[in-house]
FIRO-744810 format. One record per residue: x, y negated, z of N, C-alpha, C, O in turn; residue in one letter; residue number from 1. Coordinates in steps of 0.05 Angstrom, whole numbers, plus 5000, padded with zeros to 4 digits. Each point is the difference from the previous one (the first is absolute). Layout:
N
<atom n_px="X" n_py="Y" n_pz="Z" ca_px="X" ca_py="Y" ca_pz="Z" c_px="X" c_py="Y" c_pz="Z" o_px="X" o_py="Y" o_pz="Z" r="A" k="NUM"/>
...
***
This chain:
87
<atom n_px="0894" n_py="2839" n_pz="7218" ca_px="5014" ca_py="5023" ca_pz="4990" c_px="4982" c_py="5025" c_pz="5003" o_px="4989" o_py="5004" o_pz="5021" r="X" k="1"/>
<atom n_px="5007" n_py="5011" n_pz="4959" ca_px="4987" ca_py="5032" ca_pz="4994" c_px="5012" c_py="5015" c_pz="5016" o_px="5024" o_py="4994" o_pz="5003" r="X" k="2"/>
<atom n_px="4968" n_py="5026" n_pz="5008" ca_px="5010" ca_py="5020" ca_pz="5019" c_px="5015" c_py="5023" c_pz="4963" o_px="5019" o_py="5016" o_pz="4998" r="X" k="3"/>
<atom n_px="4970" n_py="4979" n_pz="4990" ca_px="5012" ca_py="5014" ca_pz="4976" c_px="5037" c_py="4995" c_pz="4999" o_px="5016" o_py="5019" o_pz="5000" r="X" k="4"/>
<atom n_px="4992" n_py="4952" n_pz="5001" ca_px="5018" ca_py="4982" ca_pz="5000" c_px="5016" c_py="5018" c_pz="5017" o_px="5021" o_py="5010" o_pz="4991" r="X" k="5"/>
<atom n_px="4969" n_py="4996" n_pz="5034" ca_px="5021" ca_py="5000" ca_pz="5024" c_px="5026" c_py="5023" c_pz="5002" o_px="5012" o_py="5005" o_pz="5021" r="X" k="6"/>
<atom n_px="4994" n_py="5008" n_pz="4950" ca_px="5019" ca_py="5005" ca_pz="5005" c_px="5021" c_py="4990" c_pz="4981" o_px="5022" o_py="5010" o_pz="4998" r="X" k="7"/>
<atom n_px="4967" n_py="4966" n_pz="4986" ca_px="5019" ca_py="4978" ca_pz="4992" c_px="5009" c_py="4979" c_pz="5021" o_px="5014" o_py="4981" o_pz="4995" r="X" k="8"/>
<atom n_px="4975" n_py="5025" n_pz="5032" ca_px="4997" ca_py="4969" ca_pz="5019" c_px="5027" c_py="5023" c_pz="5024" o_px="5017" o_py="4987" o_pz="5012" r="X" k="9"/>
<atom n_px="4983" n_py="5025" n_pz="4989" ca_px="5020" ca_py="5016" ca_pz="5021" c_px="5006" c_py="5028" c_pz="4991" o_px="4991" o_py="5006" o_pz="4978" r="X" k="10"/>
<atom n_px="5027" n_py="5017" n_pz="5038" ca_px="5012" ca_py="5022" ca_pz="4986" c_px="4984" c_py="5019" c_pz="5024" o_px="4988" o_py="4989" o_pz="5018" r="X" k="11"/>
<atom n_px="5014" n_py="5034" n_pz="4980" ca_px="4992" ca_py="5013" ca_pz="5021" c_px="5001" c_py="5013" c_pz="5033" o_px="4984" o_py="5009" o_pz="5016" r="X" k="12"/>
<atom n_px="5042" n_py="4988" n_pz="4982" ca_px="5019" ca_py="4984" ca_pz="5030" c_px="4985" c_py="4972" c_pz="5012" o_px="4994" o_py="4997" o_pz="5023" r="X" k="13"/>
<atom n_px="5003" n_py="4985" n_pz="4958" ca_px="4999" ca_py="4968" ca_pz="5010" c_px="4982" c_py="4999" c_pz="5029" o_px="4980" o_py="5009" o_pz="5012" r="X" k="14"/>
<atom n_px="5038" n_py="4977" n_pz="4990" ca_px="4979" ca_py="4987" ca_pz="5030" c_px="4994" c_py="4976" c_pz="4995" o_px="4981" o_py="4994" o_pz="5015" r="X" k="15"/>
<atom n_px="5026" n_py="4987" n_pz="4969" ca_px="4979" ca_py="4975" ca_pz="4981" c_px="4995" c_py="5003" c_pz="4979" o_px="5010" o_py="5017" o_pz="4985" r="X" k="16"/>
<atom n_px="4967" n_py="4963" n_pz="5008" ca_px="4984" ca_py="5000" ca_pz="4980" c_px="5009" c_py="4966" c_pz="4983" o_px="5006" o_py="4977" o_pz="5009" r="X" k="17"/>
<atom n_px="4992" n_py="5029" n_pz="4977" ca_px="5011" ca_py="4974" ca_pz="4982" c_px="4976" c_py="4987" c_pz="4979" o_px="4991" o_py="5009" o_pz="4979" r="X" k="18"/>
<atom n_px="5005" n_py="4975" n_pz="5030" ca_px="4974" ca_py="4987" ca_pz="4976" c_px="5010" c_py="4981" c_pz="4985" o_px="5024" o_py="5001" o_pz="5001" r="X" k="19"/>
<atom n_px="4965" n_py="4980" n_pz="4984" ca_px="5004" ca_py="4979" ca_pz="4984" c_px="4987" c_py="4974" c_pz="5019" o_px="4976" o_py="5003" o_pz="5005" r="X" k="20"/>
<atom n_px="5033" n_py="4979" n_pz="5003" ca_px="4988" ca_py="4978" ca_pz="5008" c_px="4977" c_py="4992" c_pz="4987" o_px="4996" o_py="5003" o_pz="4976" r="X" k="21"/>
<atom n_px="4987" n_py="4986" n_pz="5041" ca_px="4968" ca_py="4996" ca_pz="4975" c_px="5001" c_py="4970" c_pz="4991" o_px="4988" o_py="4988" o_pz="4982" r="X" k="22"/>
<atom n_px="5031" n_py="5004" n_pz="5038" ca_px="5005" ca_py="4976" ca_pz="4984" c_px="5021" c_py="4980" c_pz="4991" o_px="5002" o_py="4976" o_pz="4996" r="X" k="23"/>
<atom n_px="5015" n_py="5050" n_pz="5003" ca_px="5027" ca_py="4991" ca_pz="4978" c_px="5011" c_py="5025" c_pz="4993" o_px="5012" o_py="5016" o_pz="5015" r="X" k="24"/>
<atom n_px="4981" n_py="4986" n_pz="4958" ca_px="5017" ca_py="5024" ca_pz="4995" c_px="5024" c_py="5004" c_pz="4997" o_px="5006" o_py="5017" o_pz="4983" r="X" k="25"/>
<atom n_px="5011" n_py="4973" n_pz="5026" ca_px="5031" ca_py="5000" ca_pz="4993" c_px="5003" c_py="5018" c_pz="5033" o_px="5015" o_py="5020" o_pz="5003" r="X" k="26"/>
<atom n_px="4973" n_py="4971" n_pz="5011" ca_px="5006" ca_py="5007" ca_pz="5036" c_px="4979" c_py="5026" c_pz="5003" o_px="4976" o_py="5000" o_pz="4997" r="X" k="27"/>
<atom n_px="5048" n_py="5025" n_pz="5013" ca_px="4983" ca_py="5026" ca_pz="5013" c_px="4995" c_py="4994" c_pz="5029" o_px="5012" o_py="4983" o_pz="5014" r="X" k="28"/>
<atom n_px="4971" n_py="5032" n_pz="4992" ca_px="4992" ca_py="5001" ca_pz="5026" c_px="5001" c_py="5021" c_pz="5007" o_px="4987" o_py="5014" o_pz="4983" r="X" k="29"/>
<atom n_px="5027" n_py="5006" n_pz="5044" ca_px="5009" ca_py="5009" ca_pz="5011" c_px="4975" c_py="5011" c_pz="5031" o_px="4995" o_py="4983" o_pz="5017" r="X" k="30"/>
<atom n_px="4996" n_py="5040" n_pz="4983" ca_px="4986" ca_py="5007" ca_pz="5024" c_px="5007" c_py="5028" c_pz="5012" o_px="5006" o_py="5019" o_pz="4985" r="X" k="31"/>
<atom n_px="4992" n_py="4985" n_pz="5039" ca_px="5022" ca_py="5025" ca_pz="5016" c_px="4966" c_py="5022" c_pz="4996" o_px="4981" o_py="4989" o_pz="5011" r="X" k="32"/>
<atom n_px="5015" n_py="5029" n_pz="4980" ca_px="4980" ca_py="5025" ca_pz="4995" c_px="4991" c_py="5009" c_pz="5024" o_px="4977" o_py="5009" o_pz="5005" r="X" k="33"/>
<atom n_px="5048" n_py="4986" n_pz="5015" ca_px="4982" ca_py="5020" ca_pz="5029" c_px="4991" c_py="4972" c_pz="5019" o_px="4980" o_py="5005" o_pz="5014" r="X" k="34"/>
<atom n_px="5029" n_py="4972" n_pz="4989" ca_px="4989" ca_py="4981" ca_pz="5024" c_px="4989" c_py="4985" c_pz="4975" o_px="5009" o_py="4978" o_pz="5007" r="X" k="35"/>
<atom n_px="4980" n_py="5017" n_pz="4972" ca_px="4987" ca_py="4989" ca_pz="4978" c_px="5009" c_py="4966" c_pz="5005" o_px="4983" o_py="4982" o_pz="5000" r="X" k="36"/>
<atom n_px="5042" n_py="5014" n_pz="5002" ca_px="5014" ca_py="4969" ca_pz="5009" c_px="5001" c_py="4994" c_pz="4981" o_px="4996" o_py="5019" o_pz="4986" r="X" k="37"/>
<atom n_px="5007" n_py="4960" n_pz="5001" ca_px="5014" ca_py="4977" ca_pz="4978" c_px="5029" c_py="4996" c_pz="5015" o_px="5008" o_py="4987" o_pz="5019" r="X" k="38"/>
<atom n_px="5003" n_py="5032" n_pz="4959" ca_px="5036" ca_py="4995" ca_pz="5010" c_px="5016" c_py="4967" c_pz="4994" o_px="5013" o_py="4985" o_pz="5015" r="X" k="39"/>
<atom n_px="4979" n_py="5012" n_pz="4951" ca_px="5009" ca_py="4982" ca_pz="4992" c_px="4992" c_py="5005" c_pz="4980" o_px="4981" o_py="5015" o_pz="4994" r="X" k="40"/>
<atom n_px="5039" n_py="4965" n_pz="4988" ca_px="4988" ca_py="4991" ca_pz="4966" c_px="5033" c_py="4980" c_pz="4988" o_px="5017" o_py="4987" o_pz="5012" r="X" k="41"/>
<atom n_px="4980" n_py="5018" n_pz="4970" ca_px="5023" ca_py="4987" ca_pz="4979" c_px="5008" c_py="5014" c_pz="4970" o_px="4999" o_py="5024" o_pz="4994" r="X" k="42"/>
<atom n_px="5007" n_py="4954" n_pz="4990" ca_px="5004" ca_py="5011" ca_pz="4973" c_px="5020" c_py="5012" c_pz="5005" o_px="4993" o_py="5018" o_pz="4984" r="X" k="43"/>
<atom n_px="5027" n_py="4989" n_pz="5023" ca_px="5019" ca_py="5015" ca_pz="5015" c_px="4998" c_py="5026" c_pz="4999" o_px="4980" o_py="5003" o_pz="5013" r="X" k="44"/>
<atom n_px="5027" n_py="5019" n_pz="4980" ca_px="4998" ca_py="5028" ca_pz="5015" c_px="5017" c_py="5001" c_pz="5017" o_px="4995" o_py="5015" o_pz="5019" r="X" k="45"/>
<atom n_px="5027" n_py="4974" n_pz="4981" ca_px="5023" ca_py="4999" ca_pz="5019" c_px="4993" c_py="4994" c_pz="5022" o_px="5004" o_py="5017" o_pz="5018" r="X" k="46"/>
<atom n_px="4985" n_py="4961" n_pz="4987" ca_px="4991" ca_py="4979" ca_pz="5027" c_px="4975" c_py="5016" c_pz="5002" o_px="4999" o_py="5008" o_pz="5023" r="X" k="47"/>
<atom n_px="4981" n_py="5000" n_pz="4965" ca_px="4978" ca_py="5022" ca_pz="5011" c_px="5010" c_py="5022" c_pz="5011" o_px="4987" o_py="5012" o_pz="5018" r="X" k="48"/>
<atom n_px="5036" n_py="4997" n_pz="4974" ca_px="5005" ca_py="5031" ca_pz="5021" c_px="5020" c_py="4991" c_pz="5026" o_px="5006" o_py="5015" o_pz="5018" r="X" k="49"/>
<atom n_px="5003" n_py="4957" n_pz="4980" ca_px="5007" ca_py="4991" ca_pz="5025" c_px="4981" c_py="5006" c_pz="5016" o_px="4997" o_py="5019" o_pz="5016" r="X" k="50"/>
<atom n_px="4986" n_py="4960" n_pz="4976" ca_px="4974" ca_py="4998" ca_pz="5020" c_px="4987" c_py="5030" c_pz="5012" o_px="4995" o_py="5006" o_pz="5023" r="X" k="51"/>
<atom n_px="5003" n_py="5009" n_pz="4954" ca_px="4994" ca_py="5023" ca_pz="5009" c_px="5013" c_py="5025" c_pz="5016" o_px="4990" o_py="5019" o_pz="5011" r="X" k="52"/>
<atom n_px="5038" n_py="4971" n_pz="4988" ca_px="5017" ca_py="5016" ca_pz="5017" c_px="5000" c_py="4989" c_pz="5026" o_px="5008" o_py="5012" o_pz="5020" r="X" k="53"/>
<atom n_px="4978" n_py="4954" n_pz="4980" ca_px="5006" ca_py="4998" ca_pz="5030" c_px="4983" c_py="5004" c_pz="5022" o_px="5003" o_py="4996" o_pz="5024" r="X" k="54"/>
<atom n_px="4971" n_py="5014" n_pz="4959" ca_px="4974" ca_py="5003" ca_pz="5006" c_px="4995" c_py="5012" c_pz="5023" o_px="4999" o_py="4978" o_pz="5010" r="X" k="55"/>
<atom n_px="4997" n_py="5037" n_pz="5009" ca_px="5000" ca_py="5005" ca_pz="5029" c_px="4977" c_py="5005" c_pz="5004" o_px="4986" o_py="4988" o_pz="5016" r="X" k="56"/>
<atom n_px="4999" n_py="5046" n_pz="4959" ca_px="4971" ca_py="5008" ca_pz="5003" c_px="4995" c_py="5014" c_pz="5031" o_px="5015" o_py="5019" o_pz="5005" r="X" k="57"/>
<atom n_px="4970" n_py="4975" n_pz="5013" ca_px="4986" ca_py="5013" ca_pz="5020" c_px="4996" c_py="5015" c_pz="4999" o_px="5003" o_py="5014" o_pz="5020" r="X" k="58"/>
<atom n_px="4984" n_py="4997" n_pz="4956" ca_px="4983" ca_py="5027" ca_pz="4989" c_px="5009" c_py="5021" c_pz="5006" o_px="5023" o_py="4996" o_pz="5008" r="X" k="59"/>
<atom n_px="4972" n_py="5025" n_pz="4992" ca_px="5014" ca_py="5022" ca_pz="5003" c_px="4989" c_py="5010" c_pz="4967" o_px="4976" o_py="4995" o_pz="4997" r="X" k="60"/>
<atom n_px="5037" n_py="5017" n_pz="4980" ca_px="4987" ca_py="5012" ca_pz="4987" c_px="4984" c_py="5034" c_pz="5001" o_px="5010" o_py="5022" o_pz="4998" r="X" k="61"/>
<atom n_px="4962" n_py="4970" n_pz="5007" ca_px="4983" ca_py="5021" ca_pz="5004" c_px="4988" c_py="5014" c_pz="4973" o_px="4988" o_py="5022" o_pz="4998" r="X" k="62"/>
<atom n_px="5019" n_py="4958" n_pz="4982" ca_px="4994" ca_py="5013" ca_pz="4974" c_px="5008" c_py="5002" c_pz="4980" o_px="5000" o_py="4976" o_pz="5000" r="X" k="63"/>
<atom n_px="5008" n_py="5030" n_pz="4978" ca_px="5014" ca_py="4995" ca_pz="4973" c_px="5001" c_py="4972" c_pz="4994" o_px="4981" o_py="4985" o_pz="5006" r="X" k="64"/>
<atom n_px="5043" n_py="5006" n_pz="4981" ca_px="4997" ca_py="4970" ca_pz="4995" c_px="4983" c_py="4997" c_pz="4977" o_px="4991" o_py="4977" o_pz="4995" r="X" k="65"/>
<atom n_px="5004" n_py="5041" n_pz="4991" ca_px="4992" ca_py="4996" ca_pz="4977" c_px="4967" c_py="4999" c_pz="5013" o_px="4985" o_py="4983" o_pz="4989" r="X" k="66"/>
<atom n_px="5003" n_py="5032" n_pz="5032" ca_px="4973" ca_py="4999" ca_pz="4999" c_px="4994" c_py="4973" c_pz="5023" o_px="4978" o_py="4989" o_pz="5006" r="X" k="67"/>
<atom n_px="5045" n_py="5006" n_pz="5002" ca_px="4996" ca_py="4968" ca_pz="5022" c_px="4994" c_py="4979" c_pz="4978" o_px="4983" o_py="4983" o_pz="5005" r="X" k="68"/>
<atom n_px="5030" n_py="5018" n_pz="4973" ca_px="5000" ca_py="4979" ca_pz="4980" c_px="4975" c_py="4998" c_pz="4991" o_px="4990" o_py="4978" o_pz="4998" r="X" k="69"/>
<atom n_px="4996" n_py="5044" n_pz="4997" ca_px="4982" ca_py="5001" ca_pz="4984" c_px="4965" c_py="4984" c_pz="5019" o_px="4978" o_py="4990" o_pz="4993" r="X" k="70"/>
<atom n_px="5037" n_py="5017" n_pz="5034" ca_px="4985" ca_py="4985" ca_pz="5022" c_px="4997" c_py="4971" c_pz="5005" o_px="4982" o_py="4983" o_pz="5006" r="X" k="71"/>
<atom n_px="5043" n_py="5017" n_pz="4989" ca_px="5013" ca_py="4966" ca_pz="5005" c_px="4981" c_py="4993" c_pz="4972" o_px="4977" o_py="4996" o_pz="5005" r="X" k="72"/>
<atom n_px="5028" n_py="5002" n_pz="4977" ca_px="4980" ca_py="5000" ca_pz="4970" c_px="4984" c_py="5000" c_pz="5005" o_px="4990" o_py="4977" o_pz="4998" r="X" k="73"/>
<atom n_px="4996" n_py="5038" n_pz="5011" ca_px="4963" ca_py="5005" ca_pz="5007" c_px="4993" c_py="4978" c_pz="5022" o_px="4976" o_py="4993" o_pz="5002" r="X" k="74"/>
<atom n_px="5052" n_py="4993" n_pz="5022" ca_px="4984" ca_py="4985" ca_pz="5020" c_px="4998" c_py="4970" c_pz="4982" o_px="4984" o_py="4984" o_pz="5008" r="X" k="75"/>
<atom n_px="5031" n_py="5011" n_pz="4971" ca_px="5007" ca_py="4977" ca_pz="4991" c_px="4973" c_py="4996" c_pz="4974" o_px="4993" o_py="4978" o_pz="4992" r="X" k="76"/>
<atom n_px="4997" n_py="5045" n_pz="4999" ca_px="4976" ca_py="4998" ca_pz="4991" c_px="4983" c_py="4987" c_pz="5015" o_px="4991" o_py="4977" o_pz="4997" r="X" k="77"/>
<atom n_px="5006" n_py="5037" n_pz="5018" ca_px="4974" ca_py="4994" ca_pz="5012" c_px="4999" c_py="4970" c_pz="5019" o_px="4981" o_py="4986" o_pz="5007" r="X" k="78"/>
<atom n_px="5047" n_py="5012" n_pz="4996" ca_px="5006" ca_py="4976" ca_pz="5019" c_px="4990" c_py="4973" c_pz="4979" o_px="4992" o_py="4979" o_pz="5008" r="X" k="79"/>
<atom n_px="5012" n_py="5031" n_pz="4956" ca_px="5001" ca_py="4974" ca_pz="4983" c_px="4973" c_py="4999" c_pz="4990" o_px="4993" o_py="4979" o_pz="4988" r="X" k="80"/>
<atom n_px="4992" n_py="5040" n_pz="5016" ca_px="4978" ca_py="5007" ca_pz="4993" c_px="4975" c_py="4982" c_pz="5025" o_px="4981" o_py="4986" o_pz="4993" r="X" k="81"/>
<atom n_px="5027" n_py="5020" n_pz="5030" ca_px="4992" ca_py="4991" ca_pz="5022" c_px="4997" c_py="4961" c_pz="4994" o_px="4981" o_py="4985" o_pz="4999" r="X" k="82"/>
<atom n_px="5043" n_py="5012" n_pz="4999" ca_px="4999" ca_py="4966" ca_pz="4995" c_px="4989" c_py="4990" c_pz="4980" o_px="4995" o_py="4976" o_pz="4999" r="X" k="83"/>
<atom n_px="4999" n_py="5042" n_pz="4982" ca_px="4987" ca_py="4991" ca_pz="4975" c_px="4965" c_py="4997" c_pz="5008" o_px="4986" o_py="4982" o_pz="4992" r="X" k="84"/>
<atom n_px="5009" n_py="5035" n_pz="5022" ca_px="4975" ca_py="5001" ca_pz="5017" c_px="4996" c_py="4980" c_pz="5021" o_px="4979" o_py="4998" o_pz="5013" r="X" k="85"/>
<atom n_px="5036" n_py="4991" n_pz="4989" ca_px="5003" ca_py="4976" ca_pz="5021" c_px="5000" c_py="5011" c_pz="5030" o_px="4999" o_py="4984" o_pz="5020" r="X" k="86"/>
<atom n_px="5003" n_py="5040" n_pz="4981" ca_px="5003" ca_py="5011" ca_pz="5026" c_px="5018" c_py="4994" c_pz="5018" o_px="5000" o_py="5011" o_pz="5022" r="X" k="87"/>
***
């Protein structure tokens, strides 16, 4: 996902971030912006905002959700980028 994208992926309130599964696109995937967790995932929006309501972030939010997201984005770059390198 493009950091361009990201305000098709959540609203400006959000405290998750919603991607496309990379490997089924029928199923979103669901991640909390301030503790950067994998909440959940399902073709569902219904059963995704379960999950996400039952979520129990630690975080305290210290920053805009919109600029945590954009973090959470940037660690998952570099995290996919990393493995590609065999690191």
């Amino acid at each position: 996902m493009h950091l361009c994208k990201l305000d098709q992926a959540m609203h400006e309130d959000a405290k998750f971030l919603r991607t496309p599964n990379r490997t089924n696109s029928e199923i979103t995937d669901s991640f909390c912006v301030f503790c950067q967790t994998f909440v959940g995932a399902s073709p569902r929006p219904a059963v995704l905002q379960l999950m996400e309501n039952a979520h129990a972030c630690e975080e305290l939010p210290q920053i805009e959700p919109k600029l945590a997201a954009e973090k959470l984005l940037a660690m998952k770059k570099k995290a996919k980028a990393s493995k590609k390198k065999g690191v």
